[in-house]
NUMI-181808 format. One line per field, with one value per atom (N, C-alpha, C): residue number from 1; atom name; x, y, z. Coordinates in Angstrom, 1 decimal. Example, Ala and Ser with C-alpha at 12.3 -4.5 7.8 and 13.67 -1.06 7.14 Angstrom:
! NUMI-181808
resi	(1 / 1 / 1 / 2 / 2 / 2)
name	(N / CA / C / N / CA / C)
X	(13.2 / 12.3 / 13.2 / 12.8 / 13.7 / 12.9)
Y	(-5.7 / -4.5 / -3.3 / -2.2 / -1.1 / 0.0)
Z	(7.8 / 7.8 / 7.8 / 7.1 / 7.1 / 7.9)
***
This chain:
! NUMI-181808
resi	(1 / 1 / 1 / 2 / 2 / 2 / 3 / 3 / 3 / 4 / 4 / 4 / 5 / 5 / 5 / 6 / 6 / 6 / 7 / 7 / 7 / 8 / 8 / 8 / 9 / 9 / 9 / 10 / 10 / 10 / 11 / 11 / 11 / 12 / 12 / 12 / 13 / 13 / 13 / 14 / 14 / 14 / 15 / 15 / 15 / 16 / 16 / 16 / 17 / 17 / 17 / 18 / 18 / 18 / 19 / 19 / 19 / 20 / 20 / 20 / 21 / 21 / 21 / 22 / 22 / 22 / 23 / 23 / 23 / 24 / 24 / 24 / 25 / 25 / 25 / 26 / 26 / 26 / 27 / 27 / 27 / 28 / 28 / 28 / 29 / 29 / 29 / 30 / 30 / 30 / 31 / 31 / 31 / 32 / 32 / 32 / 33 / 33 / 33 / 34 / 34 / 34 / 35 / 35 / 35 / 36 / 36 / 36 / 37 / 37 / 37 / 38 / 38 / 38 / 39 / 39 / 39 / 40 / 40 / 40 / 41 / 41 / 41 / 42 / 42 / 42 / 43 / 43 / 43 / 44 / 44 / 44 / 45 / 45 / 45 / 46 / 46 / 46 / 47 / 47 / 47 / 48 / 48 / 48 / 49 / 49 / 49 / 50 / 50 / 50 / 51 / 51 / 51 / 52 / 52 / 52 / 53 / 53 / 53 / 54 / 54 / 54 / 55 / 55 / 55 / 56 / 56 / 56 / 57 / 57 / 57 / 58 / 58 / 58 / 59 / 59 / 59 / 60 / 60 / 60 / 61 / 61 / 61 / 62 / 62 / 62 / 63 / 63 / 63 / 64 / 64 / 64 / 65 / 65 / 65 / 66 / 66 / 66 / 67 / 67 / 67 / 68 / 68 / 68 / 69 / 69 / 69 / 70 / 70 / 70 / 71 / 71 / 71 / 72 / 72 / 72 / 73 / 73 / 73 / 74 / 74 / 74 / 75 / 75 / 75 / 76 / 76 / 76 / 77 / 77 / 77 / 78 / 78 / 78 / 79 / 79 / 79 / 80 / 80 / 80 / 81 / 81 / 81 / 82 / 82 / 82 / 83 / 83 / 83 / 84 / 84 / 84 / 85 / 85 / 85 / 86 / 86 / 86 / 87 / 87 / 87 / 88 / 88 / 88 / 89 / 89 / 89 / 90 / 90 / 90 / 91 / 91 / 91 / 92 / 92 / 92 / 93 / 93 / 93 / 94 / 94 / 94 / 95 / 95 / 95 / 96 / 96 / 96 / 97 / 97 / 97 / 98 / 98 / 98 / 99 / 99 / 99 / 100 / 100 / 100 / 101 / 101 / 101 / 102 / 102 / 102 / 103 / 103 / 103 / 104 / 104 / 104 / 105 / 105 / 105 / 106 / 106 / 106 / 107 / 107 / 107 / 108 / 108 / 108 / 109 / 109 / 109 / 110 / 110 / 110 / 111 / 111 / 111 / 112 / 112 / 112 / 113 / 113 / 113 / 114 / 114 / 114 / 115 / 115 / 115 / 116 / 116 / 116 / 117 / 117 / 117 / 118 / 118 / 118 / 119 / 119 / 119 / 120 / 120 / 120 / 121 / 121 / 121 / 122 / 122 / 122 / 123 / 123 / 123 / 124 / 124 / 124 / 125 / 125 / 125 / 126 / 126 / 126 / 127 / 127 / 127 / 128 / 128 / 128 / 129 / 129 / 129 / 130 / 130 / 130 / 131 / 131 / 131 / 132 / 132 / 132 / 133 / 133 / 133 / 134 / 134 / 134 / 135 / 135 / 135 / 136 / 136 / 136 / 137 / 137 / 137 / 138 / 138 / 138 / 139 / 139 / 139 / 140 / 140 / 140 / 141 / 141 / 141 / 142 / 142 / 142)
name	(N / CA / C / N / CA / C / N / CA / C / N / CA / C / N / CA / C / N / CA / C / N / CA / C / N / CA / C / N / CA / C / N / CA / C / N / CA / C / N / CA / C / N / CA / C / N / CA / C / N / CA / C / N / CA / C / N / CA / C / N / CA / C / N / CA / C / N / CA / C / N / CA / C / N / CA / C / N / CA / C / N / CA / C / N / CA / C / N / CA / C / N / CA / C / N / CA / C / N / CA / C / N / CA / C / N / CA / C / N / CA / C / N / CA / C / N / CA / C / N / CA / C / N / CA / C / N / CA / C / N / CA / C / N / CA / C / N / CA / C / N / CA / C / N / CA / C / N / CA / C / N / CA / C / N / CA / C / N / CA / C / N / CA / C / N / CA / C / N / CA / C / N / CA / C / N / CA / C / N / CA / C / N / CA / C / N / CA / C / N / CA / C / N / CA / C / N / CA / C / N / CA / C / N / CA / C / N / CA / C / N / CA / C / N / CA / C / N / CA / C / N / CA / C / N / CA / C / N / CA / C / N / CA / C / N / CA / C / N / CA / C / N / CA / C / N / CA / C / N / CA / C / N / CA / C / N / CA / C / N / CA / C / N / CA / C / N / CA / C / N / CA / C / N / CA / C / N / CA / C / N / CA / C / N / CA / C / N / CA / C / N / CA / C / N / CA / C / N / CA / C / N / CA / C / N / CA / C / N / CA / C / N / CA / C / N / CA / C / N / CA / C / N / CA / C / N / CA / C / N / CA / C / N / CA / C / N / CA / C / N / CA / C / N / CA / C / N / CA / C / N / CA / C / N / CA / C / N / CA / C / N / CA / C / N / CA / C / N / CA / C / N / CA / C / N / CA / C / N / CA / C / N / CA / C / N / CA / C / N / CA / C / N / CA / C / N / CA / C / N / CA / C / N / CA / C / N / CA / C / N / CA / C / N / CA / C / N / CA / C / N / CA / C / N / CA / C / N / CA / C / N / CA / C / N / CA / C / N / CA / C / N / CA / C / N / CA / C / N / CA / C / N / CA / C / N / CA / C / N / CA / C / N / CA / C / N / CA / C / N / CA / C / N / CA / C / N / CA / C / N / CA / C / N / CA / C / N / CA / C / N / CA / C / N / CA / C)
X	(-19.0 / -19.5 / -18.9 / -18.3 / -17.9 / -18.9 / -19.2 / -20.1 / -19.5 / -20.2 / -20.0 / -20.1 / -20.9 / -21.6 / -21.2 / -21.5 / -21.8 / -22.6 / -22.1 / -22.9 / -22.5 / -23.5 / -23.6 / -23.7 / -22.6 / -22.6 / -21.9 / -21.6 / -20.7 / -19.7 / -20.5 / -19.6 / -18.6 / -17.4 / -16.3 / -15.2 / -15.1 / -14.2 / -12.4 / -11.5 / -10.3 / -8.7 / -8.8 / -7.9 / -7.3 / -7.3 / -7.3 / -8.0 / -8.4 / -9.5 / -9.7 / -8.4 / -8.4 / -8.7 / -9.1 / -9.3 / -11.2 / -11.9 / -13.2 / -13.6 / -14.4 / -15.3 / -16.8 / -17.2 / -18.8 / -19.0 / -18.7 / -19.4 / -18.6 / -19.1 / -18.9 / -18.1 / -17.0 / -16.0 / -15.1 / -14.9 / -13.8 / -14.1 / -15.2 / -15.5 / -14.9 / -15.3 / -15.0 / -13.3 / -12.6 / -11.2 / -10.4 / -11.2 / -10.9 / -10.9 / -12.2 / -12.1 / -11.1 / -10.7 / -9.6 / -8.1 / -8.3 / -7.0 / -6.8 / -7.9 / -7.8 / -7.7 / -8.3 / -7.9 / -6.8 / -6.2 / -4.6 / -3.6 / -3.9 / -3.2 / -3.3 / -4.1 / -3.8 / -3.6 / -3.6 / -3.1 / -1.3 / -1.4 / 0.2 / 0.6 / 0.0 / 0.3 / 0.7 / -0.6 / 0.2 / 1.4 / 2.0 / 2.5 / 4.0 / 4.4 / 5.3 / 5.4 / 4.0 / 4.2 / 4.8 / 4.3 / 4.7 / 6.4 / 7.2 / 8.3 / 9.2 / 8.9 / 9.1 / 9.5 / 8.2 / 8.9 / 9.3 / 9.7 / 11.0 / 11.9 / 12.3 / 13.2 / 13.9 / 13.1 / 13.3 / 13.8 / 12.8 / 13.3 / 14.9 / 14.7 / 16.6 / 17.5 / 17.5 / 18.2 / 18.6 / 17.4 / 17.6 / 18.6 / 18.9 / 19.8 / 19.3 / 19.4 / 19.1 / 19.9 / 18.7 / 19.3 / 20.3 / 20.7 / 21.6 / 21.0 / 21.1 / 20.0 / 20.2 / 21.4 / 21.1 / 20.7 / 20.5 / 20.0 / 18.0 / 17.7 / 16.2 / 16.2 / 17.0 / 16.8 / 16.9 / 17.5 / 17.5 / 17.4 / 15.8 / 16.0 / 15.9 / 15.8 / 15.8 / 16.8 / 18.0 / 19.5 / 20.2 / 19.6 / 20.3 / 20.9 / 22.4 / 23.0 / 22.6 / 22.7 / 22.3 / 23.8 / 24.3 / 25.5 / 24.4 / 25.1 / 24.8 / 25.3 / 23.9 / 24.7 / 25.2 / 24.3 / 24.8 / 23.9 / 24.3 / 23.3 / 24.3 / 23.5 / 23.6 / 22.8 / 22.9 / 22.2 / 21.0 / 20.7 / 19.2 / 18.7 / 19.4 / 18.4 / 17.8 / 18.4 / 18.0 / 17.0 / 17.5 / 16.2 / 14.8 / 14.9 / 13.8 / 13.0 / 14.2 / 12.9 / 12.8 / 13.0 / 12.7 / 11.0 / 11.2 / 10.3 / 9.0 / 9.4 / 8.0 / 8.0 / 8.5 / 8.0 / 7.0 / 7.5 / 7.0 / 5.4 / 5.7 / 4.3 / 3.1 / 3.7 / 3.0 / 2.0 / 3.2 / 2.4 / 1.7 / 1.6 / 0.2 / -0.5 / -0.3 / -1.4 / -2.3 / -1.7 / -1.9 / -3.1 / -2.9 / -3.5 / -4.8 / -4.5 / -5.6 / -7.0 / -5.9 / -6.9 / -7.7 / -6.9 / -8.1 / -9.0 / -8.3 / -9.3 / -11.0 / -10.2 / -11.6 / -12.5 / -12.0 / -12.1 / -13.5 / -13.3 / -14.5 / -15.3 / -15.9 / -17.2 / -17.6 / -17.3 / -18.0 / -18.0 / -19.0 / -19.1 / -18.4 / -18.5 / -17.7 / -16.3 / -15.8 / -14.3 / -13.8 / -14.7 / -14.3 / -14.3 / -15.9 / -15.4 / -14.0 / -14.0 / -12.5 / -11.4 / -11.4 / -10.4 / -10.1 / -10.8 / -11.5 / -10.7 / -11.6 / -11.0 / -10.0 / -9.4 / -7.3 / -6.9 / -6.9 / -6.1 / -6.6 / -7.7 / -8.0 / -7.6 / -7.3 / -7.0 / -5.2 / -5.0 / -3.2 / -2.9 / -3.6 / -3.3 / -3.0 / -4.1 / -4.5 / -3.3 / -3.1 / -1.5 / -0.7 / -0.3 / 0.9 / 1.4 / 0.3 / 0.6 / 0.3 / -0.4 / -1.8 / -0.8 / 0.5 / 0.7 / 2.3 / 2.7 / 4.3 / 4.2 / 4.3 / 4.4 / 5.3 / 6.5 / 7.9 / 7.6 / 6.5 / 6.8 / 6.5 / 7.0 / 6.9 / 5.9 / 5.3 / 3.6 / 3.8 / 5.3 / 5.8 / 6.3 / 6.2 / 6.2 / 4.9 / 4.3 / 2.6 / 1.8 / 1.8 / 1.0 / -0.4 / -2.1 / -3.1 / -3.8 / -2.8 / -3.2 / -2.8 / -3.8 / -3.7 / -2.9 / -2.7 / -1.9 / -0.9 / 0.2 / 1.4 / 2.3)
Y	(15.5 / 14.2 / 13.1 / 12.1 / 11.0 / 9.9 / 9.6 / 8.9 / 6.8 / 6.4 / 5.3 / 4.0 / 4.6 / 3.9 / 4.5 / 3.6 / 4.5 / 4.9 / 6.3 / 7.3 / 8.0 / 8.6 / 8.9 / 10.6 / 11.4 / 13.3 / 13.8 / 15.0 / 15.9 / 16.2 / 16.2 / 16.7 / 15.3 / 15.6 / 14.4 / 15.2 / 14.7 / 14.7 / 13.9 / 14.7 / 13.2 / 13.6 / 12.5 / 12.5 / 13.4 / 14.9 / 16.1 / 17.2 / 17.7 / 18.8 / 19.6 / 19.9 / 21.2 / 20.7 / 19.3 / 18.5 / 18.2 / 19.4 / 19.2 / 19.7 / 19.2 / 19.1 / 19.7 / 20.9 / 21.1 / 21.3 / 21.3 / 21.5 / 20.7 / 20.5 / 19.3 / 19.1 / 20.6 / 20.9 / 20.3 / 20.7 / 19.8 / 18.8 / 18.2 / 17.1 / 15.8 / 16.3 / 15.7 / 15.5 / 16.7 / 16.6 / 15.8 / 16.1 / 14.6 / 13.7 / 13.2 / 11.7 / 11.6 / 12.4 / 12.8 / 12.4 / 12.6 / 12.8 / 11.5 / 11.1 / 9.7 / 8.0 / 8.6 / 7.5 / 7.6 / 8.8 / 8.7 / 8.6 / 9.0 / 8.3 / 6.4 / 6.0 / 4.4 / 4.1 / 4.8 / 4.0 / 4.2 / 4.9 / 5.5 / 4.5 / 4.2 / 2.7 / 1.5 / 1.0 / 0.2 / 0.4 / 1.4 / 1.5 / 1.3 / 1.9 / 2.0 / 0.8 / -0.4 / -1.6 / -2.4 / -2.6 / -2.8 / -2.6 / -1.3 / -1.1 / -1.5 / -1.5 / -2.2 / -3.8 / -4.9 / -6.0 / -6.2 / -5.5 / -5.4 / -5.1 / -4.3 / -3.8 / -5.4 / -6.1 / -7.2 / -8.3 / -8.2 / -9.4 / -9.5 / -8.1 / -7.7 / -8.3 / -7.9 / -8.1 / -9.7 / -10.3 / -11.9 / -12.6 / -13.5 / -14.6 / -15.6 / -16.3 / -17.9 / -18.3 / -19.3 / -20.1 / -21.5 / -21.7 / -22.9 / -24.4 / -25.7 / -26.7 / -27.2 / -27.0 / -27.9 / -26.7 / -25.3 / -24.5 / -24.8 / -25.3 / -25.6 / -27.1 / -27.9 / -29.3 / -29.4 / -27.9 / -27.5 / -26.3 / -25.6 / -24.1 / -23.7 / -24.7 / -24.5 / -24.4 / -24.4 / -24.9 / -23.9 / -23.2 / -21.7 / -21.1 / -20.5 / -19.5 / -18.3 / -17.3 / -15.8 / -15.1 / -14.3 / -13.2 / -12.3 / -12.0 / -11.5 / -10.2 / -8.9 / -7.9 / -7.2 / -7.9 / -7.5 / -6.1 / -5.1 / -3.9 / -3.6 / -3.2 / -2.4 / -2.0 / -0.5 / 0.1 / -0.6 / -1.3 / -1.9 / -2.4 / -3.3 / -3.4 / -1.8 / -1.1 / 0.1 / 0.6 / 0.6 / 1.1 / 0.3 / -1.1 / -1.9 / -1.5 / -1.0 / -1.1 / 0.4 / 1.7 / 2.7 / 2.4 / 2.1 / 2.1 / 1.1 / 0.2 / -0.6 / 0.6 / 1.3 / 2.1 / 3.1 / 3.9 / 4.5 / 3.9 / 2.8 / 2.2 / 2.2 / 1.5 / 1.2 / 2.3 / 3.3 / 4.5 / 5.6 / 5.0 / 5.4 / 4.5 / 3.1 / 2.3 / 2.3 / 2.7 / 3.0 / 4.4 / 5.2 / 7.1 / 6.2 / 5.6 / 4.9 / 4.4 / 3.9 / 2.8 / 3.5 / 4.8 / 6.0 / 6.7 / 7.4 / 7.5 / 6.9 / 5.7 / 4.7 / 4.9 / 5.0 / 4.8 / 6.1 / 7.0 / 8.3 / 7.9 / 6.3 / 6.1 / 6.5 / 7.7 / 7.6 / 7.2 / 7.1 / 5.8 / 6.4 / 7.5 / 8.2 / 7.9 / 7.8 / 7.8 / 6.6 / 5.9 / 3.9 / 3.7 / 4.1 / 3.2 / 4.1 / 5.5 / 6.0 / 5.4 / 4.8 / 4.3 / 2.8 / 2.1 / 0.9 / 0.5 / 1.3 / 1.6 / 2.0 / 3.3 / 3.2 / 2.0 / 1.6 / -0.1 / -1.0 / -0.7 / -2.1 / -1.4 / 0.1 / 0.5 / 0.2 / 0.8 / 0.5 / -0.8 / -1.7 / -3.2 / -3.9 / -3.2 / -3.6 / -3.2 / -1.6 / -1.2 / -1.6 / -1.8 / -1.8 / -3.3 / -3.9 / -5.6 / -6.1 / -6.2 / -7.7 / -8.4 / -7.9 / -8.4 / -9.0 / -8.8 / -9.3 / -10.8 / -11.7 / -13.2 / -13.6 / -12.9 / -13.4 / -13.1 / -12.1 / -12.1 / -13.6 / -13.7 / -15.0 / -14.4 / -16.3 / -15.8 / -15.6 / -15.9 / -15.2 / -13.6 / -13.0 / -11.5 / -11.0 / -11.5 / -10.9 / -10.5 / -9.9 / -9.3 / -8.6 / -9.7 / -8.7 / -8.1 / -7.6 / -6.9 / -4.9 / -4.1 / -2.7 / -2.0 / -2.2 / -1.5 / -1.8 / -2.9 / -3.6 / -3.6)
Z	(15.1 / 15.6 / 14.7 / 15.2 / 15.2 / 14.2 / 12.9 / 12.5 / 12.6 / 13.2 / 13.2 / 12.5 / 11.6 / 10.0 / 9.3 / 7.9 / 7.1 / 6.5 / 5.7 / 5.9 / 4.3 / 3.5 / 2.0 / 2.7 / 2.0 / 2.4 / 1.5 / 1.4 / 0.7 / 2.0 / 3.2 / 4.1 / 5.3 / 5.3 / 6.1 / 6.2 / 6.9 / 7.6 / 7.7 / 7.0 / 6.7 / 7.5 / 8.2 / 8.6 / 10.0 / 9.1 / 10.2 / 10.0 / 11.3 / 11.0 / 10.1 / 10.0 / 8.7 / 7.5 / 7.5 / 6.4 / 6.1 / 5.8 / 6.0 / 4.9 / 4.5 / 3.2 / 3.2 / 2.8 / 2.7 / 1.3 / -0.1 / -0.7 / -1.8 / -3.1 / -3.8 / -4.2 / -4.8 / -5.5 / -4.7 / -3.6 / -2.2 / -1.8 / -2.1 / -1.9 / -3.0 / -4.0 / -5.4 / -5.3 / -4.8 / -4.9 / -4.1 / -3.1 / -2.0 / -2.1 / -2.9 / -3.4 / -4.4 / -5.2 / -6.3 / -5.3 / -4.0 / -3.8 / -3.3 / -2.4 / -2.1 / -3.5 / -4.1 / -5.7 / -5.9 / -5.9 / -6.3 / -5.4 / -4.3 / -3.0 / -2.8 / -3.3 / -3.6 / -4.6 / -5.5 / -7.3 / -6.6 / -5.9 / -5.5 / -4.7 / -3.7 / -2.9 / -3.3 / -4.7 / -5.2 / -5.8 / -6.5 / -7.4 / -6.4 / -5.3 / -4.7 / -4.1 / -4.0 / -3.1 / -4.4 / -5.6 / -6.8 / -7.1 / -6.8 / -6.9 / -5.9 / -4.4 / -3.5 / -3.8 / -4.2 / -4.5 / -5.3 / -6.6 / -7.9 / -7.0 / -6.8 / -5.8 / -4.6 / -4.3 / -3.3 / -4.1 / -5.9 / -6.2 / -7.0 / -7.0 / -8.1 / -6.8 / -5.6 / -4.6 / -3.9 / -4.3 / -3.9 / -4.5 / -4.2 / -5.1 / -5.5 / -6.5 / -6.3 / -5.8 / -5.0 / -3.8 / -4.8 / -4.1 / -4.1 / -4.7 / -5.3 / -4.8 / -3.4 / -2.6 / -0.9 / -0.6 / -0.7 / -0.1 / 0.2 / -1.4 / -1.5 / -1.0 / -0.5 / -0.1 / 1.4 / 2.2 / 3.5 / 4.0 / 4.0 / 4.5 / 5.7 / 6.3 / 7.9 / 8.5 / 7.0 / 8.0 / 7.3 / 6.4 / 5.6 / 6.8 / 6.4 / 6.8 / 6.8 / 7.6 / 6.8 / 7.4 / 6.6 / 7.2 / 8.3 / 9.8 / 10.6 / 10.1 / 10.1 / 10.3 / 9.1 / 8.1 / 6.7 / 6.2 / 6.4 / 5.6 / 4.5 / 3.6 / 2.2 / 1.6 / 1.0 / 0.3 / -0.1 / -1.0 / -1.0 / -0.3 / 1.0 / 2.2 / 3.1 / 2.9 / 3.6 / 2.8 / 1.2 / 0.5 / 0.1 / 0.2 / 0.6 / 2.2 / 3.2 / 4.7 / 4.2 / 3.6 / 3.7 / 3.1 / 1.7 / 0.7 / 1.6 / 2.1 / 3.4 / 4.3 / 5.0 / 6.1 / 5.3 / 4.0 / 3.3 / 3.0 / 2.3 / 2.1 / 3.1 / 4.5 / 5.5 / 6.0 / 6.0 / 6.3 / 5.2 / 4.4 / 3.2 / 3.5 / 3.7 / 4.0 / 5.0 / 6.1 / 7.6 / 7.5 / 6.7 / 6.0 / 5.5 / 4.8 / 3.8 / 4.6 / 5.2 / 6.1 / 7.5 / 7.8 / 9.0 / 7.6 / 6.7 / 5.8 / 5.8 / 5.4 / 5.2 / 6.2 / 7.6 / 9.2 / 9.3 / 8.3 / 8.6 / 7.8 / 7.8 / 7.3 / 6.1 / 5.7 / 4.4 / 3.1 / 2.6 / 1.4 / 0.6 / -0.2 / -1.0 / -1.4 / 0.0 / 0.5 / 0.6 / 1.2 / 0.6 / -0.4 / -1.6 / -2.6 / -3.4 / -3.5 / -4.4 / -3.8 / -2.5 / -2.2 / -2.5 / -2.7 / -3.0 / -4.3 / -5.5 / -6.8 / -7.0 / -6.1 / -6.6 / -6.0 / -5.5 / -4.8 / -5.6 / -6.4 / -7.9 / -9.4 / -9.2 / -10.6 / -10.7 / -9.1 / -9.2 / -9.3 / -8.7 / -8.6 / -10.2 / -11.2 / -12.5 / -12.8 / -12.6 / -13.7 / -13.0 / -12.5 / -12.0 / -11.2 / -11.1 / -10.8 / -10.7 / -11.6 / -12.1 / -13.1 / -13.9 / -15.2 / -14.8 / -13.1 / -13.5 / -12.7 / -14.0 / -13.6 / -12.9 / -12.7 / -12.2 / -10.4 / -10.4 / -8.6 / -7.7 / -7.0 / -6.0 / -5.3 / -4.9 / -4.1 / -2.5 / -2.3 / -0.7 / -0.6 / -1.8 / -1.5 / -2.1 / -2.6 / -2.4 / -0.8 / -0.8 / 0.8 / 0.1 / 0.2 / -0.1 / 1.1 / 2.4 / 3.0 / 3.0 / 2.7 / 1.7 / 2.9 / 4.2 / 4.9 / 5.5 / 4.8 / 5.3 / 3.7)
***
């Protein structure tokens, strides 16, 4: 059964069936697994926009005095554009896991999930001043 609230158990259900929890030990590991499955999210959303900001250029000054009128090369791939959209699809879909996770209601499983996405956020990118506030995204599944 499908719980539609939430709900405080040892027993849940994640993700996929074979993914079921009755007693504490597996229980406890699960939430184990889900903490570290988002300290991991950030960490990789964190290396993701290093990754974006090594790649950028400074713009030009008529570039910042007209961005409406920037050129872009059509058609342009290279290696770090490919490994920037890898590393987002990668993300998305830990974030996307995260986010059905959370979806089986139970409290347990929110808050460990809760806390890796504020433990990873702390290490891993609470402290770099240099990122721009147009590649911050505080939504946990994009």
């Amino acid at each position: 059964m499908m719980h539609m609230t939430f709900y405080w158990s040892k027993q849940v259900t994640l993700l996929i069936d074979s993914w079921r929890t009755n007693s504490w030990l597996s229980y406890s590991l699960s939430l184990l697994a889900c903490f570290i499955v988002s300290v991991f999210y950030q960490y990789l959303e964190s290396y993701r926009i290093r990754l974006k900001l090594l790649s950028c250029r400074k713009p030009s000054p008529s570039e910042i005095e007209v961005p409406l009128l920037r050129s872009k090369v059509a058609g342009k791939w290279t290696a770090v554009k490919f490994a920037e959209s890898l590393f987002f699809g990668v993300n998305s879909a830990i974030g996307y896991l995260l986010m059905l996770a959370v979806m089986s209601f139970n409290g347990g499983v929110f808050v460990a999930i809760v806390l890796g996405l504020a433990f990873g956020y702390l290490a891993f990118r609470s402290d770099d001043e240099d990122f721009s506030v147009s590649f911050e995204n505080p939504c946990a599944c994009a």
